[in-house]
C-alpha positions in Angstrom: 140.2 111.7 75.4 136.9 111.3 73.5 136.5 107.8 71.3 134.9 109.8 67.7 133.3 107.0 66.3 131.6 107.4 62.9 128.3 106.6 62.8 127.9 105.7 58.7 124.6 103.5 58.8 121.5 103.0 60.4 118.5 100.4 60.6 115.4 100.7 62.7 111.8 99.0 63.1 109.3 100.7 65.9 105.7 100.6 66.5 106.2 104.2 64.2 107.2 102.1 61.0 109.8 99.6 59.7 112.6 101.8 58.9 114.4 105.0 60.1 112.2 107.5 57.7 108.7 106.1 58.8 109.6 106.2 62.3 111.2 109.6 62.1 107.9 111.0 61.0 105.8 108.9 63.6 108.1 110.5 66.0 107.4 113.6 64.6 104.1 113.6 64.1 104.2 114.0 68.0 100.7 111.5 68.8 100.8 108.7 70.9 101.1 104.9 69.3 99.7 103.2 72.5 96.7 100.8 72.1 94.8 97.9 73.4 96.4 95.0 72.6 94.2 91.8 72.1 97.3 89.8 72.9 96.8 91.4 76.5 93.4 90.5 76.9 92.5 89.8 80.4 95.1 91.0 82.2 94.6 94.7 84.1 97.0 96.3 81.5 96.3 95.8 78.3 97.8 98.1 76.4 101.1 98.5 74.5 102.6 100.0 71.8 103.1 97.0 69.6 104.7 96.6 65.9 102.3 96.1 62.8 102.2 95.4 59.9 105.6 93.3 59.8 106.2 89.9 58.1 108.9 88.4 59.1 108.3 85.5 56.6 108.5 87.7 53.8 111.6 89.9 55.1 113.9 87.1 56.6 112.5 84.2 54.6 110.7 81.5 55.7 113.1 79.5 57.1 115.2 81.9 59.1 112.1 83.7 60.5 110.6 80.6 61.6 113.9 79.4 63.6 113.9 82.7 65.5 112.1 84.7 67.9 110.5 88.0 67.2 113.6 90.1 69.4 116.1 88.2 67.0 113.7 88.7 63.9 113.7 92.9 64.5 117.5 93.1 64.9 117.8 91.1 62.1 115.9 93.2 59.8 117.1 96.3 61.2 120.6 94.9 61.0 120.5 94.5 57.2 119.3 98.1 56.6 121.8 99.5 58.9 124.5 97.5 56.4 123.2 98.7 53.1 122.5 102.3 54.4 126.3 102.2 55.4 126.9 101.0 51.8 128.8 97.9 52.7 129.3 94.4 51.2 129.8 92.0 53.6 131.1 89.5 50.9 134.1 92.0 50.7 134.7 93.0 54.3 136.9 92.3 56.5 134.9 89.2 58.2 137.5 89.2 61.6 137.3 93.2 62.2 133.9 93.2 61.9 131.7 92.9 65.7 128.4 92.7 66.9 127.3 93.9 69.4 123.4 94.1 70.7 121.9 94.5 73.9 118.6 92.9 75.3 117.1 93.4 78.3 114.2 90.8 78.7 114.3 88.7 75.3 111.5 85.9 75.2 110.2 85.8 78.8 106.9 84.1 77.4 108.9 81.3 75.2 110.6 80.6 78.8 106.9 80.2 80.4 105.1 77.6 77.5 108.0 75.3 77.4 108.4 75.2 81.2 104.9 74.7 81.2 105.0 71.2 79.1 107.8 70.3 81.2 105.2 70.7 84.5 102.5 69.0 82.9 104.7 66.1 82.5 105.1 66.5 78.3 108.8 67.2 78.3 109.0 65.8 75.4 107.0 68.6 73.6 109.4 70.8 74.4 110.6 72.5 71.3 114.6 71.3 70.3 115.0 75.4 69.2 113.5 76.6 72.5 116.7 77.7 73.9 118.5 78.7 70.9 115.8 80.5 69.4 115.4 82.3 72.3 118.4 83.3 74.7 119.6 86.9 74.6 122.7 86.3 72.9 121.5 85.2 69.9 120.6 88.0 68.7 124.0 89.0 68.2 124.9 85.5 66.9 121.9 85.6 64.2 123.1 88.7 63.3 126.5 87.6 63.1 125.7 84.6 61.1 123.4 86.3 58.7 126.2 88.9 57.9 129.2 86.6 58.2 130.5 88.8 61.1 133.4 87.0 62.9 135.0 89.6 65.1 133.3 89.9 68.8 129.9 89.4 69.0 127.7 89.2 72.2 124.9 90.7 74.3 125.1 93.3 76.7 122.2 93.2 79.3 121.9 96.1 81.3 118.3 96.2 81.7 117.1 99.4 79.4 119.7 100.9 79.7 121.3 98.0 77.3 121.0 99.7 73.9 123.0 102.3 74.6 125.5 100.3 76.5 125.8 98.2 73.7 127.1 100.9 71.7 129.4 102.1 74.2 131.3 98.9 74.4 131.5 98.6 70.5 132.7 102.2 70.5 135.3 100.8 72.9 136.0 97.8 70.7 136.8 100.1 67.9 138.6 102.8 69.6 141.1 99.6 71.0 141.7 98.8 67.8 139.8 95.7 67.6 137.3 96.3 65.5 137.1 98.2 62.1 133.4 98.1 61.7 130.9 96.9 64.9 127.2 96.5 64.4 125.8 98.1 67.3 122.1 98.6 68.7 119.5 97.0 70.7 116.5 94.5 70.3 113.4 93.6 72.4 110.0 92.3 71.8 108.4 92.4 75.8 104.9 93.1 74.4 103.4 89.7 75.9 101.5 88.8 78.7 104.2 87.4 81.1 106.6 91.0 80.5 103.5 92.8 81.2 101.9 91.1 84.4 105.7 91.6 85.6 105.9 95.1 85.1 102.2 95.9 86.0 102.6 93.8 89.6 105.6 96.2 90.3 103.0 99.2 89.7 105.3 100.2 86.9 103.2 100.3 84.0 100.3 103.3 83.4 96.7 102.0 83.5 95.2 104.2 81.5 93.6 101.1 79.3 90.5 103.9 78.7 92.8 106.4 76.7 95.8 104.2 75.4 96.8 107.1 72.9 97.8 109.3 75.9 98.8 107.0 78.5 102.7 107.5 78.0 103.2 111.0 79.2 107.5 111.6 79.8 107.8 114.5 82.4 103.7 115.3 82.6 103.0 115.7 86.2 100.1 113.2 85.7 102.0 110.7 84.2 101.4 106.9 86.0 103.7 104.8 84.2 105.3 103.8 81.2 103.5 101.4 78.4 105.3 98.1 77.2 107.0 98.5 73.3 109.1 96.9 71.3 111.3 97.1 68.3 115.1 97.1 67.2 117.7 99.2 66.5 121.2 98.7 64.9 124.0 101.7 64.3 127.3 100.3 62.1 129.7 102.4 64.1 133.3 102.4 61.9 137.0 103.5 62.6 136.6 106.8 60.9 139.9 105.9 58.7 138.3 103.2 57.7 135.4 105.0 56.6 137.3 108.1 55.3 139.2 105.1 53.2 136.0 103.4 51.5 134.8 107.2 50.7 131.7 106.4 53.6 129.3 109.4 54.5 129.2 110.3 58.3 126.2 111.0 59.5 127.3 111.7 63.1 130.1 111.2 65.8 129.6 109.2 68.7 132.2 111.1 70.7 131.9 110.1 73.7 130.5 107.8 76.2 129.6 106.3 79.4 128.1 104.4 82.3 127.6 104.3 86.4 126.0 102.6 88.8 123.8 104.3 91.4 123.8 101.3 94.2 121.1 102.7 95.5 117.9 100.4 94.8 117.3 96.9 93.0 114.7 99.2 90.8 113.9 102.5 91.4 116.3 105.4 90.4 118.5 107.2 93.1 115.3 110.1 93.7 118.4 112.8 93.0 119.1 111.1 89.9 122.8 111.4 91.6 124.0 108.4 89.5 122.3 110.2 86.3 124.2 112.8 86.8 127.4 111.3 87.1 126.8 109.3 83.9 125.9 112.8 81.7 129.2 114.3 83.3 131.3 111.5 82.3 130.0 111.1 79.2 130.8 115.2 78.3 134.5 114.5 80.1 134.9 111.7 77.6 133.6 113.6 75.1 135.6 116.7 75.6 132.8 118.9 75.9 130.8 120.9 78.4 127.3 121.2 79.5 127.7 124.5 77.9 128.1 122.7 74.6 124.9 120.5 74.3 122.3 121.6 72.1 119.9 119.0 72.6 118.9 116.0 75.5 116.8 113.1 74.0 115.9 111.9 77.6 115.2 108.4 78.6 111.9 109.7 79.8 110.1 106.6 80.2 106.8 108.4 82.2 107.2 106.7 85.8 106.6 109.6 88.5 110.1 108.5 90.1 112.2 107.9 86.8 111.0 111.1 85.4 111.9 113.6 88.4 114.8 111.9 89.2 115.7 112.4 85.4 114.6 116.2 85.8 116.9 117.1 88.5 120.1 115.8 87.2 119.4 117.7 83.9 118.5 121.0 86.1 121.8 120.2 88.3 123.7 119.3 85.5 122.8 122.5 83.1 121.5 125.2 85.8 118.3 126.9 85.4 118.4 126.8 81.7 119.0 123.6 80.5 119.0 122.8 76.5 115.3 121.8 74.6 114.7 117.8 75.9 112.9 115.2 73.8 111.4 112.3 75.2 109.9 109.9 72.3 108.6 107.4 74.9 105.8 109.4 74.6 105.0 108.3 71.1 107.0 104.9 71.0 106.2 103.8 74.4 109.1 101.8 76.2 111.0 99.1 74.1 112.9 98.3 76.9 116.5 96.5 75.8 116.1 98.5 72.5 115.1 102.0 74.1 119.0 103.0 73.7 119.4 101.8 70.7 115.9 103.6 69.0 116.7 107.0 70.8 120.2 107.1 69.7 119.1 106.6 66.4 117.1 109.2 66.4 119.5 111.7 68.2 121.4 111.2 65.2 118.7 111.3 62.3 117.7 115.1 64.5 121.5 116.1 64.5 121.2 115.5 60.6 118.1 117.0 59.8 118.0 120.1 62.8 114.8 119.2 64.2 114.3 118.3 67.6 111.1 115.9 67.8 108.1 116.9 70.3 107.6 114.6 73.2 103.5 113.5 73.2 101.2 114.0 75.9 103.2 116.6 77.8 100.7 119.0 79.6 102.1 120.9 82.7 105.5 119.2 84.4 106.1 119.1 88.1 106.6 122.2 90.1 110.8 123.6 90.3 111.5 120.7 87.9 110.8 122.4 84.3 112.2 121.5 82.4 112.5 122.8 78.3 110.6 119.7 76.8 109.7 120.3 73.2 105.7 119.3 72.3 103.6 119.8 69.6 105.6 120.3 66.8 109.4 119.5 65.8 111.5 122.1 66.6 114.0 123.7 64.0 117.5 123.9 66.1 120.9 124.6 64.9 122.6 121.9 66.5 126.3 120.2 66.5 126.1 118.3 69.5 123.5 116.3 72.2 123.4 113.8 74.8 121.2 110.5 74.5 120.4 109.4 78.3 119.4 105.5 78.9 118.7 103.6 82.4 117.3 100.7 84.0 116.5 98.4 86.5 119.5 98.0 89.0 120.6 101.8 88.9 122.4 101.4 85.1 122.7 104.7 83.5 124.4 105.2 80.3 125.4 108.5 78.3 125.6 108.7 74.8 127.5 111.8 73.0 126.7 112.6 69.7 127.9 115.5 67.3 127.5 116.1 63.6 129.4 114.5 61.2 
């Protein structure tokens, strides 16, 4: 029985722009955002694909954006657009049927390592009174929450990058229980600092191609070394489509259905038959009430590790035979937001449902042998579409399924 939650708002901040429309075109514009980031400097990566441009002072206010983080400033922001794109008041909701509902995957690793610090070098004192709660993944959602005046269920979900989209899978489920009328649903990371990276780079995870940042995030290229640190936020109001049928709300796509395995195979690296990827897209369709014969589009989690990607690539040849449906990967421009990287891609699978283009995925050159895959590059590609799977997963085998179809 597939859930067919509405989808009637959306808010979004990327290293492509601060809003759905400026990263849609980034993404479009196919080119790599990578570059050397100063705030990297010294370390053997130093790279990312880091947001510019944003003041959080003048968006949030002075006071709000100084009590916060930078993960809890972007879903914050993208929060409020997501609201008034969905044309609601939140002085006139429903306050108790409204959730919230974010996931996070590393939040502010770096905050963690200068107050710890004072702590060692015997100035506990220093330490900050707002360290903790300006910094803990779940306050992301309560921000959120409190900004909004949210007061149905709100919390994180933290399922490594994979947590985005799990996030909205368990608000879909919060709605479709009848708990929620409205949840506020997406991801948020900001993992573009130097403790995030010299974790990710001393598990050989990251590409070091500092000389050529632009292409160093290549999903499914048979050269491809690694993925490149990102950040950013996404938030989706998902609604009871009575309830937005009743306040005369536009769809602008169904999440229809949903859903998320384990492969217990590795603390890290992906089962290498992407067996648990596989079992996560099937689900998801079952849920849905759809076949693989009924997709018109894969937005792939594509992240541009040699394992993630070919693990990724079989299940998608298993799953849809020789001929599988046009993939997009928009690691490739975006890098790897990590937490968020559900979140963003699912907002984009349902800005390309709505607008029948399929995005190109950057930096694709030749794929590896018996594991093509149809990846669109270059140029978007015009596609009559009505329905497409979002793929997210992460660190512990998590792999989550999103199904989308037109509104």
């Amino acid at each position: 029985m597939s859930c067919e939650v509405a989808v009637t708002g959306i808010g979004m901040i990327t290293p492509a722009g601060h809003d759905p429309e400026e990263t849609w075109a980034g993404v479009c514009d196919g080119r790599g955002l990578a570059g050397t980031d100063p705030a990297l400097a010294g370390l053997p990566v130093d790279i990312s694909c880091r947001i510019t441009g944003f003041d959080p002072d003048a968006v949030l206010g002075r006071r709000l954006a100084r009590r916060v983080d930078p993960f809890i400033q972007y879903a914050l922001h993208a929060a409020r657009q997501a609201v008034t794109d969905a044309k609601l008041d939140p002085a006139t909701w429903d306050a108790g049927r409204v959730g919230v509902i974010l996931g996070v995957g590393s939040n502010s690793l770096d905050r963690y390592v200068r107050e710890f610090t004072l702590i060692g070098e015997g100035r506990a004192r220093r330490v900050s009174p707002l360290a903790l709660p300006r910094s803990v993944p779940n306050m992301a959602a309560a921000e959120v929450a409190l900004d909004l005046g949210a007061r149905g269920p709100g919390f994180t979900v933290s399922s490594a990058c994979a947590s985005g989209g799990t996030a909205l899978g368990v608000a879909a489920d919060l709605i479709a229980a009848g708990r929620c009328d409205i949840v506020l649903a997406g991801g948020s990371e900001s993992g573009c600092t130097p403790g995030t990276a010299t974790c990710f780079q001393q598990m050989h995870a990251l590409s070091r191609r500092t000389g050529a940042p632009a292409a160093a995030s290549r999903p499914f290229d048979a050269d491809r070394d690694g993925f490149v640190l990102s950040e950013g936020a996404a938030v989706l109001v998902l609604e009871r489509p009575a309830h937005a049928l009743a306040r005369g709300a536009h769809t602008r796509a169904v999440l229809r259905g949903h859903a998320t395995t384990g492969d217990a195979h590795h603390p890290v690296a992906p089962h290498p038959e992407g067996a648990g990827a596989e079992a996560a897209m099937r689900a998801a369709l079952a849920h849905a009430g759809l076949g693989p014969g009924d997709i018109d589009q894969v937005n792939a989690h594509g992240t541009s590790t040699p394992a993630g990607d070919a693990a990724e690539a079989l299940a998608l040849l298993r799953l849809f035979g020789r001929t599988p449906p046009p993939v997009t990967a928009p690691k490739g421009v975006l890098g790897h937001s990590l937490g968020a990287a559900g979140a963003v891609e699912a907002a984009l699978t349902v800005l390309s449902l709505e607008r029948r283009q399929i995005p190109p995925t950057a930096n694709l050159g030749r794929q590896d042998p018996g594991r093509e895959l149809d990846v669109v590059t270059g140029r978007p590609r015009p596609a009559a579409m009505s329905a497409a799977l979002s793929n997210s997963f992460g660190f512990g085998g998590q792999n989550t399924v999103l199904v989308f179809t037109t509104g």
